[in-house]
N, C-alpha and C positions, 0 to 999 in steps of 0.2 A: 684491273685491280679494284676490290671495294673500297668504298668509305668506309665499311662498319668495321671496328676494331674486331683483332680473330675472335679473343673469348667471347665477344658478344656475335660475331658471325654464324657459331657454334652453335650456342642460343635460338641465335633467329633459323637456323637450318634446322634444329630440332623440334623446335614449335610449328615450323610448317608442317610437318606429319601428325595425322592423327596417333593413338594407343597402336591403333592396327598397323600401321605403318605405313598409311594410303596417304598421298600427300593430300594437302587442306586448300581448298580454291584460294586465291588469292589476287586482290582488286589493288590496284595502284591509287593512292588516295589522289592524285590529279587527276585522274580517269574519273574516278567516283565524282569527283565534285562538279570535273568541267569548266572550271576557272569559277566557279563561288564558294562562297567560306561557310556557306551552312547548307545541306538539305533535310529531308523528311523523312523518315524511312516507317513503313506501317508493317506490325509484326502484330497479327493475330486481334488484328481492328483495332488495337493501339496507337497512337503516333509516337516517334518519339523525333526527336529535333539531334541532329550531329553538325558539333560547328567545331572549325580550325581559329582557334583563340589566337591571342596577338602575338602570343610567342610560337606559334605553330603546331601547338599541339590538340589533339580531340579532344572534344568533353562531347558526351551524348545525354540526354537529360529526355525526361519522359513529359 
């Protein structure tokens, strides 16, 4: 059984798929992190910074 309430399950099932209707990769954010609360991620010589704030949610800042 999920945690995620249905209406919002529906939600998260339909934004996994792109327009075309291919599903979309998707990274488990404790994988991504690896037990820390920020990494780095470089998009097109960029950096930008992704950190899990105190109440557990993302912020990504450039």
């Amino acid at each position: 059984m999920s945690d995620i309430p249905e209406d919002e399950g529906a939600s998260q099932a339909k934004s996994e798929r792109r327009l075309d209707g291919q599903p979309r990769p998707t990274v488990d954010s404790q994988r991504l992190f690896d037990g820390h609360r920020e990494l780095i991620i470089q998009h097109q010589g960029e950096f930008y910074r992704l950190r899990i704030t105190r109440h557990d949610k993302l912020i990504l800042t450039k």
